[in-house]
C-alpha positions as CSV (number, residue, x, y, z in Angstrom):
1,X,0.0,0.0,0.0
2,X,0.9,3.8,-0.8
3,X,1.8,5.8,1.7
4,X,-0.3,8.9,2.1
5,X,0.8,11.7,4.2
6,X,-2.7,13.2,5.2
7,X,-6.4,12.1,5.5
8,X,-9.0,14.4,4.1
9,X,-12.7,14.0,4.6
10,X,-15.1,16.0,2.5
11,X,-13.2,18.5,0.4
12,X,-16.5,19.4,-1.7
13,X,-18.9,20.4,1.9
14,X,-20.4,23.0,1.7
15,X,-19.8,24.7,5.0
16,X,-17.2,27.5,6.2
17,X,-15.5,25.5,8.8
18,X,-12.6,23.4,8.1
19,X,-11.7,20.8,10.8
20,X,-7.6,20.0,11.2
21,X,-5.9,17.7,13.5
22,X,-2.2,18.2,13.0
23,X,-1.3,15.4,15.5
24,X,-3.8,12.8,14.3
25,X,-1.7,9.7,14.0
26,X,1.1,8.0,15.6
27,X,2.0,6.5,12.0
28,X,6.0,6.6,11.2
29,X,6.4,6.1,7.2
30,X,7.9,2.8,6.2
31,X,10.8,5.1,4.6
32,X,11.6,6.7,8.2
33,X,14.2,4.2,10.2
34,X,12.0,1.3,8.2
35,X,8.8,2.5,10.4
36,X,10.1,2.5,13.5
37,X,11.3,5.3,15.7
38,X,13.0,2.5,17.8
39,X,10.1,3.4,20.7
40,X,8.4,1.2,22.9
41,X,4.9,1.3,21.9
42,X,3.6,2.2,25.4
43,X,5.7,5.2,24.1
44,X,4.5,5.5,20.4
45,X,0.9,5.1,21.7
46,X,1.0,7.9,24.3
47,X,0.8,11.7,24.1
48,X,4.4,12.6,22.7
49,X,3.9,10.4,19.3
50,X,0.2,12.1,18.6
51,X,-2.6,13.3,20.6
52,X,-5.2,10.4,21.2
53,X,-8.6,10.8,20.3
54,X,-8.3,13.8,18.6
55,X,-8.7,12.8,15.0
56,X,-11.8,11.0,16.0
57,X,-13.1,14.0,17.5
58,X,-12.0,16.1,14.4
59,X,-13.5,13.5,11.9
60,X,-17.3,13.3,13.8
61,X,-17.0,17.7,14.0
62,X,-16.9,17.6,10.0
63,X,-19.6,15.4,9.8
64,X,-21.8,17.0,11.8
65,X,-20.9,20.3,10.6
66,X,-21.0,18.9,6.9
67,X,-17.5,20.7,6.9
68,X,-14.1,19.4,5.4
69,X,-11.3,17.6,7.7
70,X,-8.0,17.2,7.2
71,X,-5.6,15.0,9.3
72,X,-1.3,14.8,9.2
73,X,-0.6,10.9,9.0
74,X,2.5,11.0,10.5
75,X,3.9,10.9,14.3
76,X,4.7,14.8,15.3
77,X,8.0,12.9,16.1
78,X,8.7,11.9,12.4
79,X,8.3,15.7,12.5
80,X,5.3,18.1,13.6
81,X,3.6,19.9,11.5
82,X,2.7,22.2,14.0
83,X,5.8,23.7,13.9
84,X,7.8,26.1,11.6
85,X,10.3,24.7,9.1
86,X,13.2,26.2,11.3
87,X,11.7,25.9,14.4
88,X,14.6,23.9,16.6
89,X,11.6,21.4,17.9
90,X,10.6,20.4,14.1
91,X,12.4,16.8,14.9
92,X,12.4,16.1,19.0
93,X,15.1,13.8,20.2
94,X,14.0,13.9,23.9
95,X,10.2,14.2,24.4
96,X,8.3,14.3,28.0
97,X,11.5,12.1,29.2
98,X,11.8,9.7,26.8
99,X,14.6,9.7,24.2
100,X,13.6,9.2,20.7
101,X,16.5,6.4,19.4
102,X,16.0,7.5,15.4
103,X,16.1,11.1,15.9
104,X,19.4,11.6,17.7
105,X,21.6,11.7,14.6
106,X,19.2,13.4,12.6
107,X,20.6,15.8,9.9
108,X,19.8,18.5,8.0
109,X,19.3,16.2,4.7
110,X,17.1,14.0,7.0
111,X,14.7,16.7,8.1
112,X,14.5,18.1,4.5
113,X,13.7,14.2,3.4
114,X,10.6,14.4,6.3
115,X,9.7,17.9,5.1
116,X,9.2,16.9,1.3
117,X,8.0,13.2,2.3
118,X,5.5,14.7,5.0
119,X,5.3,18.2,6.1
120,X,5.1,20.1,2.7
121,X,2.1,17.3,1.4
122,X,-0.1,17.8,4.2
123,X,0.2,22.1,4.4
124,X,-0.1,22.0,0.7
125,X,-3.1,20.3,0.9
126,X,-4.5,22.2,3.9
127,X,-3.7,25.7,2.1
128,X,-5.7,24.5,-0.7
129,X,-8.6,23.5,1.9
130,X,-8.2,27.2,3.2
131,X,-7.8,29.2,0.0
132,X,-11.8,29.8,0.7
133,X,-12.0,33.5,1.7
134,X,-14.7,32.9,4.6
135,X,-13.3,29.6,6.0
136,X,-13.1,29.7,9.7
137,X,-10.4,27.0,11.2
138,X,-10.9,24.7,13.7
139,X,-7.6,22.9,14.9
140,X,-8.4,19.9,17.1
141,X,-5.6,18.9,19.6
142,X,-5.7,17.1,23.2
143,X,-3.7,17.3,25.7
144,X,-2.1,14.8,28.6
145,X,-3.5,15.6,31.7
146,X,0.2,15.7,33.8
147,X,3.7,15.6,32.2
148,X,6.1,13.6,34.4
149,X,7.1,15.3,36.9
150,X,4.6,18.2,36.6
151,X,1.3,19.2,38.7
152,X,-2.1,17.8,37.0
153,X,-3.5,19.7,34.4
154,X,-6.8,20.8,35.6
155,X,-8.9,22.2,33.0
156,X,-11.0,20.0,30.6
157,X,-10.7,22.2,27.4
158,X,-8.5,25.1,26.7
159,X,-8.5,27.3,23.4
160,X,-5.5,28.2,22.0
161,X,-5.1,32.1,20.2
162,X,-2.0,34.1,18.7
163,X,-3.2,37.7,18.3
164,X,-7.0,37.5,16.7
165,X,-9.1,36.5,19.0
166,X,-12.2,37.6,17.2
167,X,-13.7,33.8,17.4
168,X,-11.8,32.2,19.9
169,X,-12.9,34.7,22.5
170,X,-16.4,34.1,22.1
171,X,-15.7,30.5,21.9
172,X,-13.6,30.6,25.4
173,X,-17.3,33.0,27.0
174,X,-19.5,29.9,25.7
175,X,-17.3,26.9,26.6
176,X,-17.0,28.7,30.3
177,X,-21.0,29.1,30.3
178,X,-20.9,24.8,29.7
179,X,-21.9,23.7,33.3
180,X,-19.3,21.8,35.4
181,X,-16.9,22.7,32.3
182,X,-13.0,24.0,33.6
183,X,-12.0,25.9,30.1
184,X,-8.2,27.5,29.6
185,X,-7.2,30.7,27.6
186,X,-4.4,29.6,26.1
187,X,-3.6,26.7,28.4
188,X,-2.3,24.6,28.6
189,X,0.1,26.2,26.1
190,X,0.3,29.7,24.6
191,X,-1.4,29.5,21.4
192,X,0.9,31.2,19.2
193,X,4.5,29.7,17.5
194,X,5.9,31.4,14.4
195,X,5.4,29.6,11.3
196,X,2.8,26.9,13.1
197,X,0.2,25.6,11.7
198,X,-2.5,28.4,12.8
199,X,0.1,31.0,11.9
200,X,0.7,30.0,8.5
201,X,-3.0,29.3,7.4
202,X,-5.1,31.5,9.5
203,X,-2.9,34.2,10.4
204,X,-1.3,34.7,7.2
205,X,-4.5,35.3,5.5
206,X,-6.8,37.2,8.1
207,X,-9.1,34.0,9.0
208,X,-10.7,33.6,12.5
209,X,-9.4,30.6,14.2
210,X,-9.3,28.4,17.1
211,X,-7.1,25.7,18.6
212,X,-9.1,23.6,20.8
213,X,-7.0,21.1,23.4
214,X,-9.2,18.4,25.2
215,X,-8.0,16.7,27.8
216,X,-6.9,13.3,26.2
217,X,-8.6,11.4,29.3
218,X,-11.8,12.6,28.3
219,X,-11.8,11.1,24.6
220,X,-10.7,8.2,25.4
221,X,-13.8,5.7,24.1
222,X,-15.1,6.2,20.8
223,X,-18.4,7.1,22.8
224,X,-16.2,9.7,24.8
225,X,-15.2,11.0,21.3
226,X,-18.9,11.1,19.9
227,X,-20.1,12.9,22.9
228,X,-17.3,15.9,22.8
229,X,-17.9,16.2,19.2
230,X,-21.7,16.6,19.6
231,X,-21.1,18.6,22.2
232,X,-18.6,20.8,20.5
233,X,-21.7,21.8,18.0
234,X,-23.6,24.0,19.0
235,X,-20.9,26.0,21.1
236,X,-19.3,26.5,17.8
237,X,-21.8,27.7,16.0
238,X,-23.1,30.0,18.9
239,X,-19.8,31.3,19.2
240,X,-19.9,32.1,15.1
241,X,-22.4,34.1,15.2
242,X,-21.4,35.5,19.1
243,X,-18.3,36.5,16.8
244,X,-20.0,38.2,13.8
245,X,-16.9,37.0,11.7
């Protein structure tokens, strides 16, 4: 079989929202280190190779939003597309404390080999996705809820935002009016890195956007993953119009 550097769902819907998960897979390409990263896989199944349940979550939002998705299928530690070409994370060798074996002797031919193999397929296909002058992106991520040897993570969501916050602050105002529901501005990371994926899609060309990071313990189940995704809905569209983008 092929290899295919990124999923896309529904190119042809009709709707402004385009879905992206930029950490959807844990997948390492036959052609990198003969598909293995030289991992355990409680390692390659765990937060620093992808963020679990995402993708589902991502894939369910574009159906019920009859919007298009778009997922990288490739491990963020084959290299992350949510980071600039010269970004010094691009290819991690040490990652939440585990060393990653096949990236230690990396090069600079080897990261431009991932970059034409990987990177440049999936944003070339995602600009294309975005060249529609109304889109408004929403970038699905999750999160662990502790990194070793840090406190817990306590919030349940958080939405990510460089600059424009013209739809992720109404989106943050009707995720905090969800009952029970502990929601982060820009937690638990800031939500701006030059060259990343928001920056160079959104950003670059005026769109509203949002990064949304659920707790991976929460999307766990495919139910889990139906249930945020249904429940992601209507907050999104109320924020849409709260945003009169």
């Amino acid at each position: 079989m092929t290899y295919t550097p990124f999923f896309l769902h529904g190119a042809d819907r009709p709707a402004r929202w385009l879905i992206t998960c930029d950490h959807a897979t844990n997948v390492v390409p036959p052609d990198v280190n003969n598909g293995d990263l030289g991992l355990p896989p409680e390692d390659m199944n765990r937060h620093i190779a992808f963020d679990p349940g995402a993708y589902a979550v991502a894939f369910e939002l574009g159906e019920l939003l009859n919007a298009p998705v778009i997922g990288a299928n490739f491990s963020r530690l084959v290299i992350d597309p949510n980071r600039g070409e010269d970004d010094p994370t691009l290819v991690m060798k040490l990652y939440d404390g585990s060393l990653i074996p096949a990236n230690q002797h990396v090069d600079a031919a080897e990261v431009q080999r991932r970059l034409n193999m990987c990177y440049r397929p999936y944003h070339a296909a995602l600009a294309g996705l975005a060249a529609r002058p109304d889109t408004v992106i929403v970038s699905m991520h999750s999160f662990t809820p502790q990194f070793k040897g840090r406190p817990p993570r306590p919030w349940h969501v958080g939405v990510l935002f460089p600059e424009d916050d013209r739809f992720a602050c109404p989106l943050i105002s009707r995720l905090r009016a969800e009952p029970g529901l502990i929601t982060g501005e820009n937690e638990p990371y800031t939500g701006y890195l030059p060259g990343d994926a928001i920056d160079r899609h959104a950003t670059a060309r005026n769109l509203p956007n949002a990064l949304i990071e659920l707790r991976n313990d929460l999307i766990e189940t495919p139910q889990q993953q139906s249930e945020w995704a249904a429940r992601l809905v209507p907050i999104l569209e109320d924020a849409l119009r709260m945003s009169d983008v």
